[in-house]
N, C-alpha and C positions, 0 to 999 in steps of 0.2 A: 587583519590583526588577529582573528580567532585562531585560524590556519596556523599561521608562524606562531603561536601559543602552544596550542595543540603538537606543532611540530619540535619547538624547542623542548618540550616536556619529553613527547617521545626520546629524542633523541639521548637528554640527559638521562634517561631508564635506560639506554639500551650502553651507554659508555659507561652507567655504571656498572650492569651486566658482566660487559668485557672486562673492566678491573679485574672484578670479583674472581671472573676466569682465570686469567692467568697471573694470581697470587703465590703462584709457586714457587720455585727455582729457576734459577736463571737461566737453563736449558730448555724448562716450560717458557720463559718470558721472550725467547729469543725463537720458538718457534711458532708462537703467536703470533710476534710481531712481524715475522715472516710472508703467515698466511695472509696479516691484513694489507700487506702489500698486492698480495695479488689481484689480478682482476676479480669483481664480482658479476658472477650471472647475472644478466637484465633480461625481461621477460616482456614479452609483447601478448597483451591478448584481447579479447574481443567482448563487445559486454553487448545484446541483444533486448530490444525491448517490446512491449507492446503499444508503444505511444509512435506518434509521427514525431520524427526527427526535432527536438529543441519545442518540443510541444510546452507551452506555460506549464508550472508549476510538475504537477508528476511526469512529465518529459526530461525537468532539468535536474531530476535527485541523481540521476545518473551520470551528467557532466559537472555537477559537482563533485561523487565523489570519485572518478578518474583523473578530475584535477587534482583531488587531495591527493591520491595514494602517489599520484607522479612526483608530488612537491614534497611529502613526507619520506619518499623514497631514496630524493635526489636522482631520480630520472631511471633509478634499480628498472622500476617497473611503470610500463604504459599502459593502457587501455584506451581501446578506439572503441566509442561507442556509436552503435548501427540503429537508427530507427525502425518501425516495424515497418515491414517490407523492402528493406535495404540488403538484409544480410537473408532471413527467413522470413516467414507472413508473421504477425502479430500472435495468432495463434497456436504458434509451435516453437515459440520460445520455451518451453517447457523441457520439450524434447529434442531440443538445441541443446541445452545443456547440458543435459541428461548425455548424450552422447559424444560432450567433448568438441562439438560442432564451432560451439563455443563456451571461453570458460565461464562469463556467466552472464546471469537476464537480472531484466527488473520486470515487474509485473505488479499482479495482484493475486492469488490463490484460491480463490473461486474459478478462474480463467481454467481450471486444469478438473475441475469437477469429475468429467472424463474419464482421468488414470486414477481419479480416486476421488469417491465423492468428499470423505473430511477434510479434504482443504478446504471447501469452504467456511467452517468453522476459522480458521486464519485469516478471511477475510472483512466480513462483518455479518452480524447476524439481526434479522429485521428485527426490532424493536430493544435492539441490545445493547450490550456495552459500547461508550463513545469513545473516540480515540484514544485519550487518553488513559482511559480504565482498560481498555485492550493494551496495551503499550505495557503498562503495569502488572497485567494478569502476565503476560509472556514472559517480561524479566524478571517478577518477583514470588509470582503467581503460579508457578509450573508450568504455565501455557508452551513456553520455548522449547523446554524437552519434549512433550507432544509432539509439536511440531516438526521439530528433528528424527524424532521415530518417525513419522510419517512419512517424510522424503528420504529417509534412507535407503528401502529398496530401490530408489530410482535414481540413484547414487548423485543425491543432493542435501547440498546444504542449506536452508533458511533463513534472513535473517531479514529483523525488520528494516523496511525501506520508505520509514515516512507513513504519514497518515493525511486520510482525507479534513477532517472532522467532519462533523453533520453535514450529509450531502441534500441536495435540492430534490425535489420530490419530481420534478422531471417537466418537459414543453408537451401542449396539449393543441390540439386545435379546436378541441370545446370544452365547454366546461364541465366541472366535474361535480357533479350534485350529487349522486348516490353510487351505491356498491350497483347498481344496472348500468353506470357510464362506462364502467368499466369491463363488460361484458361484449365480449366481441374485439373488445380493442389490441388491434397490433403491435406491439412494444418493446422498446429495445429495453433489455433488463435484464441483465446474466444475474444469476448466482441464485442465492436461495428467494428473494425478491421474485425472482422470473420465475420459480414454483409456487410463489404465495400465487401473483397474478393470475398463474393459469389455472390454479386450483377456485378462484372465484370467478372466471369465466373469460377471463381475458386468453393475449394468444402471446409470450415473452417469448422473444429475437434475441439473440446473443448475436452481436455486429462489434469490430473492432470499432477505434474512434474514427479511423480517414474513410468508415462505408457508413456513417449514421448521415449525415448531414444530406446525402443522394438519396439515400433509402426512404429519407421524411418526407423528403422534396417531391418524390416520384409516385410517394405514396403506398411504396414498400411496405412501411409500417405507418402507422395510425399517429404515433407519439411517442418520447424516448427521453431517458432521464441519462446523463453522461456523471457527471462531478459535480461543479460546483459555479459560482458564475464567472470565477475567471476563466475555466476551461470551457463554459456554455457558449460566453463572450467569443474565445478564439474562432469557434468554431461557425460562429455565425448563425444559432437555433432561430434566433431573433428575427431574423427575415424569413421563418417560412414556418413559424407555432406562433400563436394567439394570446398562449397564457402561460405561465413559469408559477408550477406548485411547490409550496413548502409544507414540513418536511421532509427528509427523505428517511423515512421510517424505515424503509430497506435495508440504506446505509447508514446506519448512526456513527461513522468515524472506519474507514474502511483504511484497514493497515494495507500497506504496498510490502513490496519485497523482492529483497534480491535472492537469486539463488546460484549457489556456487556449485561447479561439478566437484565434489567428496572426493575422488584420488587427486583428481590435478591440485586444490587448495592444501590438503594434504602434504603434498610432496612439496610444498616452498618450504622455503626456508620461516623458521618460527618469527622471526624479527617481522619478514613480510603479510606474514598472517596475521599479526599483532595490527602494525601498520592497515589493512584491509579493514579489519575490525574497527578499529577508531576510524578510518573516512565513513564507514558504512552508520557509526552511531553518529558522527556532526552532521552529515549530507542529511541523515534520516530526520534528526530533529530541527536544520533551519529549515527544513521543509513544509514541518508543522507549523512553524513560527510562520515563516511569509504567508503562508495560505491564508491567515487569519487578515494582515493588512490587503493584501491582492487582490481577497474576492470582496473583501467590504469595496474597494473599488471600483471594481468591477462590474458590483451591484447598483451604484449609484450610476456607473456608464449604461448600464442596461435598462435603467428606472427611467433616468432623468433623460439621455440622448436619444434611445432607440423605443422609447414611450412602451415599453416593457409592462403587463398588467400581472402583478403579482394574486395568487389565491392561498388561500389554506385551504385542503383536506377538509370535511366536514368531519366531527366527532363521530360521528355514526357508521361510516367510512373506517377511519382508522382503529375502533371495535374491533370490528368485523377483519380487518386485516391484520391486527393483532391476534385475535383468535387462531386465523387460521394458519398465521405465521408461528405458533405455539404447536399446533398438532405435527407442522413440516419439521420444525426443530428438533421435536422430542423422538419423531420417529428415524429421523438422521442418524441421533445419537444412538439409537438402538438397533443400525442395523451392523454394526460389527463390533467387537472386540473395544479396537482403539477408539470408534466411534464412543464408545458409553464412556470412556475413562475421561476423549477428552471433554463433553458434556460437563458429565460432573463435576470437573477442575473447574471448567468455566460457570455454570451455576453457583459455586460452593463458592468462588470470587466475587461473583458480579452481587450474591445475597451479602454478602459482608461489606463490598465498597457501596454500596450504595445507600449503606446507614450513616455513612461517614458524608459522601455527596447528598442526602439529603439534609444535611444540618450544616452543610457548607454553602458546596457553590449553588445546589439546588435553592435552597436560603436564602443565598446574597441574591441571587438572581430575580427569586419574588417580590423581595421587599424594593431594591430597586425599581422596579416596574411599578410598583405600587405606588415609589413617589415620584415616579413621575409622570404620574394621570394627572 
């Protein structure tokens, strides 16, 4: 029902367009009606990702929106999406696109640190804004044009592709009692996360998702935080870690994203870029929506079936990883140009939304809790 919503609206925008066109003379009306006789280019192209093929939840924002753009299209345009390692590895989705290999990826933006350390700013930052305050910062906030400077040189588009929210602080196979547990410990943890850890003494793995689950197993790495419990669930953590910590302070709401190769997007036709645009914002936000029903879920399947021992973090612990997640951030932002500006944009947001979240859902969220001790 949302779909053919979405799609009837499009459509009525785009025949009123055409009226509007050929209001002229009848010379103009008869050659319009001409063109729209004729066949229209259909376009086949390729969407690459970093997830295993129809992987729960950020697997599927991508065959949702290749369904959408085929059905909004009326079949203009297809897209075959490639699981990681089907088309390219998980980790050169970046530069897959980048080169036209294919026309575009879904991901996350720390994955690419690499060709440019600020993207990880676009993906979440430890102790930062939560989905939806990122989500806000990008389209209301300047975050988006940042953004878009950013991957211009590497003749890429950006756009959001769904969000985690609060992710799970990660499977341990002991416990975590102080900031000494975490010393020595091997761990799968990309992004700015995986510099906190190693700056307090730990050792962060950047591992795609289909090599975490062998890597734990075999003892490759010590313990590894993924997503969230529907994707924990998929992947089976439950049969070879001990304990499942919350929160995932690292990730407080980790935005995904698609990224489009800049000439090829460019040269469609404006209708189909409109089209693109709209599957790429519905796919992005039922995305955020289900995650909220799927991992409550999924948590009670991991609680209740597979006798799952949940922990918190001790306060003393997340101090101390606050701190140091504060000196990694601040010097991020300071080591270029675009680094500092986009810093500041996001600061200069997250200080503002957060007087408005503290007298809201920060709010509702305490007094609730309080009644119901």
């Amino acid at each position: 029902m949302k779909t053919r919503t979405i799609k009837n609206t499009l459509m009525l925008g785009l025949m009123s367009a055409a009226l509007l066109a050929c209001g002229g003379d009848d010379m103009n009306s008869g050659s319009t009606a001409q063109s729209a006789a004729e066949p229209q280019q259909t376009y086949e192209w390729k969407l690459v990702t970093t997830w295993p093929k129809n992987f729960p939840g950020i697997g599927m924002v991508s065959e949702t929106f290749a369904d959408m753009v085929e059905e909004l299209s009326e079949g203009r345009m297809r897209i075959r999406v490639y699981g990681a390692g089907e088309l390219v590895p998980a980790l050169e989705v970046f530069d897959a696109v980048s080169a036209g290999t294919a026309e575009v990826g879904h991901g996350t933006a720390y994955y690419w640190k690499g060709k440019a350390p600020e993207t990880q700013f676009f993906s979440a930052l430890p102790f930062g804004m939560n989905g939806e305050e990122m989500e806000s910062w990008l389209t209301y906030g300047g975050g988006m044009a940042l953004w878009e400077e950013l991957y211009e040189p590497f003749n890429l588009i950006p756009m959001q592709g769904g969000n985690t929210g609060v992710q799970m602080g990660g499977w341990f196979n002991k416990e975590i009692n102080s900031l000494e547990d975490f010393r020595g410990l091997k761990m799968r943890m990309p992004g700015l996360g995986g510099e906190v850890l190693q700056r307090v003494g730990g050792v962060p793995v950047n591992l795609a998702a289909g090599e975490i689950y062998t890597s734990l197993q075999t003892g490759v790495i010590d313990a590894t935080e993924f997503v969230a419990p529907l994707n924990d669930l998929a992947l089976g953590f439950y049969d070879i870690a001990d304990y499942y910590y919350y929160p995932g302070w690292h990730e407080p709401g980790t935005i995904l994203e698609f990224m489009f190769n800049k000439e090829i997007f460019e040269a469609l036709p404006a209708d189909l870029q409109l089209i693109i645009r709209t599957a790429v914002e519905a796919a992005s936000s039922r995305m955020s929506i289900e995650a909220i029903a799927t991992n409550t879920t999924a948590l009670e399947t991991l609680v209740e079936e597979h006798n799952v021992t949940l922990r918190q973090f001790p306060d003393d612990l997340t101090a101390e990883l606050y701190r140091v997640s504060q000196d990694i951030i601040n010097e991020l932002g300071q080591s270029s140009d675009i680094g500092r500006r986009i810093l500041a944009s996001y600061r200069d947001f997250e200080s503002r939304v957060t007087v408005y979240q503290d007298i809201s859902i920060e709010a509702y969220n305490r007094i609730r809790a309080q009644q119901r001790q």
